[in-house]
matplotlib code that plots the C-alpha trace (Angstrom):
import matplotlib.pyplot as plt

x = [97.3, 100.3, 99.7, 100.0, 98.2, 95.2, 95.9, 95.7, 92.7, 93.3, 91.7, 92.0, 93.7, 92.3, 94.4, 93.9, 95.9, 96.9, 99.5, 99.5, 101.2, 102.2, 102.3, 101.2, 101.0, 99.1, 100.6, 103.6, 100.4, 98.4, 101.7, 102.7, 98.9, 98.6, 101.7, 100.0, 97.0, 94.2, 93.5, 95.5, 97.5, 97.7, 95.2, 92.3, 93.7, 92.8, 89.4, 88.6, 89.2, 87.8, 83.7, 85.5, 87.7, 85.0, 82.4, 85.6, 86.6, 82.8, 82.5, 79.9, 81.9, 84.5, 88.4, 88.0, 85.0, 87.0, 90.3, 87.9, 86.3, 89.3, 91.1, 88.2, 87.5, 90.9, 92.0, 95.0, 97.4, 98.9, 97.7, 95.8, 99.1, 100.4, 97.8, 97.3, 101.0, 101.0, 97.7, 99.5, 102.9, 101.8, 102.5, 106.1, 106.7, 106.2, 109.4, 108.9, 105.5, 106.5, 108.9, 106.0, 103.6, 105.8, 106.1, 102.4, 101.0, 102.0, 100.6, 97.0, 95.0, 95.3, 92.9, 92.4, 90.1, 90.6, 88.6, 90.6, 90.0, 91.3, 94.0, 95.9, 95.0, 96.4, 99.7, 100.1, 99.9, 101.7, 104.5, 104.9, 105.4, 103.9, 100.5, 100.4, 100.5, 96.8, 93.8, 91.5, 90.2, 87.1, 87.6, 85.5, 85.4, 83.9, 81.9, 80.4, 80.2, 83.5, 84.7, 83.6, 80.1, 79.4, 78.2, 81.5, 83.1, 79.7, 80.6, 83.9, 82.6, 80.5, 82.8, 85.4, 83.7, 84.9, 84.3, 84.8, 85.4, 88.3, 89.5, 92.4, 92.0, 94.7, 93.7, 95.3, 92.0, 89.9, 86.9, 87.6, 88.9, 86.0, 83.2, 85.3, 85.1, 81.6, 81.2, 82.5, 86.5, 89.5, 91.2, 94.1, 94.8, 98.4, 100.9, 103.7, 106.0, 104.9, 105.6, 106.7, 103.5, 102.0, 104.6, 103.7, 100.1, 100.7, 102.8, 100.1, 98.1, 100.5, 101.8, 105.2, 106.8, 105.2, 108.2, 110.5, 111.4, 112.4, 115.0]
y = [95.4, 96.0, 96.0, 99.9, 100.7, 98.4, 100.0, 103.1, 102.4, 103.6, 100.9, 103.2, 106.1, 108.2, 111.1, 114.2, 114.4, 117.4, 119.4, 116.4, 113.8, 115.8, 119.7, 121.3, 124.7, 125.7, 128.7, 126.8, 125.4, 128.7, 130.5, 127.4, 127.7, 131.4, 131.9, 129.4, 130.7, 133.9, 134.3, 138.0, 136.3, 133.9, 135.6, 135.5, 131.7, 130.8, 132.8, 131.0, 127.8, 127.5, 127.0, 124.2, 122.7, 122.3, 120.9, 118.1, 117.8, 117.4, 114.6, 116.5, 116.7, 114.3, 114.2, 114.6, 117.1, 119.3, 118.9, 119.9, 122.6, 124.2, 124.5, 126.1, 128.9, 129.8, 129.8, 127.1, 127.1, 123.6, 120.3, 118.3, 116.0, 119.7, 120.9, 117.3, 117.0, 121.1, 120.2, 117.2, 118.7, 120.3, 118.2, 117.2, 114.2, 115.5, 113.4, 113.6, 112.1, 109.5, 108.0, 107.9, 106.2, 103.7, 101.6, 102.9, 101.1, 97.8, 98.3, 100.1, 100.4, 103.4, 105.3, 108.2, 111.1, 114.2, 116.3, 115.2, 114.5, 111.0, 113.1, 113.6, 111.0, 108.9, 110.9, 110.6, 107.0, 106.4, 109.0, 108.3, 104.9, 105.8, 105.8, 102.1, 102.0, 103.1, 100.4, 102.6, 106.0, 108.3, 110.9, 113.9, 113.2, 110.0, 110.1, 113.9, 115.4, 117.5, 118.1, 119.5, 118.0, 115.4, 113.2, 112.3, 111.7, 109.1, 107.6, 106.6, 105.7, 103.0, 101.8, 100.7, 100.0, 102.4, 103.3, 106.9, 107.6, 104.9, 106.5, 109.1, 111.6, 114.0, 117.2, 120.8, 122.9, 123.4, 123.1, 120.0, 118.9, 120.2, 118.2, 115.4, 116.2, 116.8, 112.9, 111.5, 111.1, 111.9, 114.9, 116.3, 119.5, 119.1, 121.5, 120.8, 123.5, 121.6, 118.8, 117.5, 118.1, 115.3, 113.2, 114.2, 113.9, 110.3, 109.8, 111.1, 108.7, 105.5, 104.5, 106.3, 103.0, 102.7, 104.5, 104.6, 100.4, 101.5, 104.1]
z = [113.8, 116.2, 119.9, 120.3, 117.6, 119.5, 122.8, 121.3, 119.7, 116.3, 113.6, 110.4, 109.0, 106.2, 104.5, 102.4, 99.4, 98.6, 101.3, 103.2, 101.3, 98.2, 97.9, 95.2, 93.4, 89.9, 89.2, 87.0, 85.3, 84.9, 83.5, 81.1, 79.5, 79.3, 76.9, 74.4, 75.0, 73.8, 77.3, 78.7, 81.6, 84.6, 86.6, 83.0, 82.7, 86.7, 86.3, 83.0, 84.4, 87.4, 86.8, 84.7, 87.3, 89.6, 87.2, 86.8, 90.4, 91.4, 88.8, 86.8, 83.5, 82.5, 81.4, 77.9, 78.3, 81.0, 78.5, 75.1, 77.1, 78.9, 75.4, 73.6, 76.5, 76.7, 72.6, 74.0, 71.1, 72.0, 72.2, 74.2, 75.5, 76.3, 78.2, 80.2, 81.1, 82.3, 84.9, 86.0, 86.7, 89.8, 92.7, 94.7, 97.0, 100.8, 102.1, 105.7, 105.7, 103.5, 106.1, 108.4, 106.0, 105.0, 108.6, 109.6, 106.4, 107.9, 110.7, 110.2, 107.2, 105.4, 103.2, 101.4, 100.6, 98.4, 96.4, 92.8, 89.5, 87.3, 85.7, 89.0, 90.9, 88.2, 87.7, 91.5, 91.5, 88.3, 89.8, 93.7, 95.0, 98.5, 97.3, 96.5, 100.7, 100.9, 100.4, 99.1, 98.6, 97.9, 95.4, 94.8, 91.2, 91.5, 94.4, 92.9, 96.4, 97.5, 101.6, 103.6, 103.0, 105.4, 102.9, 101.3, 104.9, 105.1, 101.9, 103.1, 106.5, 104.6, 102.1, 103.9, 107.3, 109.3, 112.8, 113.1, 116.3, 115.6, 113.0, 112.5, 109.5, 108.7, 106.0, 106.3, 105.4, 108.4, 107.1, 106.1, 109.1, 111.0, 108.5, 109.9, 113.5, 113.0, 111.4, 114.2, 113.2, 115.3, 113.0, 113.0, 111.1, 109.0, 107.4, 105.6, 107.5, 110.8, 110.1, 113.6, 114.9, 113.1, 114.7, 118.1, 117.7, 116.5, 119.3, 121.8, 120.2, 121.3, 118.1, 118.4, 118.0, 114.0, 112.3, 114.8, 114.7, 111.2, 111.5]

ax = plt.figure().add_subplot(projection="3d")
ax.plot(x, y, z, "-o")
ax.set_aspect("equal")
plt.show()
């Protein structure tokens, strides 16, 4: 751990997923299956969907149930390999945090936790170098408890031997940032369009020096 990152105090940082290190947007996804599909447009398709998207995303059905299911409730036309690649083609690189990641990973651990399902989390991984700079996460999906409950913000307290109060974590719902607050983490609440306030909050923090060595 650098010296200003220990002056600083910081021992850990732990990141949302989604609109923090890649933004994303289902309505490409909602459109592509409705014109295969019996289901009377994007808004039927979202309704349809969404008892089942949780159920996934809270780890309480799995991929090939939630892919089987979604296809029968909706009269999808196409096949499974059609509907998979349309849920994972949702997400694009956020750049600017990128370049911050890639100097602060050498310097402080970084985690992650996101309410997410296998399907993404592996298309993220398999698609965006910058997430082989985290050590770990905790996932929704597999840990079957979704932020803002306190006990998945536990969870990753415990498995990777955190010290919250040591311990950034970045998200850009409030709730979710409050849960955090409420754990015991420092938080900071992100958005993509603000970048630059992210920057100076880490700055604030002492570890300023993290990307800028690099450029």
């Amino acid at each position: 751990m650098s010296a200003a990152v220990e002056a600083a105090g910081v021992e850990a940082v732990v990141f949302d997923i989604g609109n923090v290190l890649v933004s994303f947007d289902f309505a490409p996804f909602y459109s592509d299956i409705a014109a295969k599909s019996e289901a009377s447009g994007r808004a039927c398709v979202e309704v349809v969907l969404e008892p089942v998207k949780q159920a996934y995303e809270n780890g309480r059905i799995g991929r090939q149930e939630f892919v089987s299911r979604s296809i029968q409730l909706l009269g999808y036309q196409g096949t499974e390999e059609e509907f998979q690649s349309a849920w994972e083609n949702i997400f694009t690189l956020n750049p600017p945090m990128e370049q911050v990641l890639k100097p602060l990973s050498g310097q402080v651990p970084l985690f992650l936790l996101s309410n997410t399902n296998d399907l993404h989390r592996e298309f993220l991984f398999r698609q965006f170098p910058v997430f082989g700079l985290f050590r770990g996460g905790v996932y929704s999906d597999e840990a079957q408890v979704s932020k803002p409950d306190l006990e998945i913000f536990r969870i990753t307290r415990d498995r990777f031997d955190l010290n919250p109060d040591r311990t950034l974590f970045v998200d850009d719902l409030r709730p979710n940032v409050e849960a955090a607050r409420e754990a015991g983490f420092q938080v900071f609440q992100y958005s993509i369009s603000e970048h630059t306030a992210f920057e100076d909050w880490l700055k604030a923090k002492a570890i300023r020096s993290l990307w800028e060595k690099s450029l």
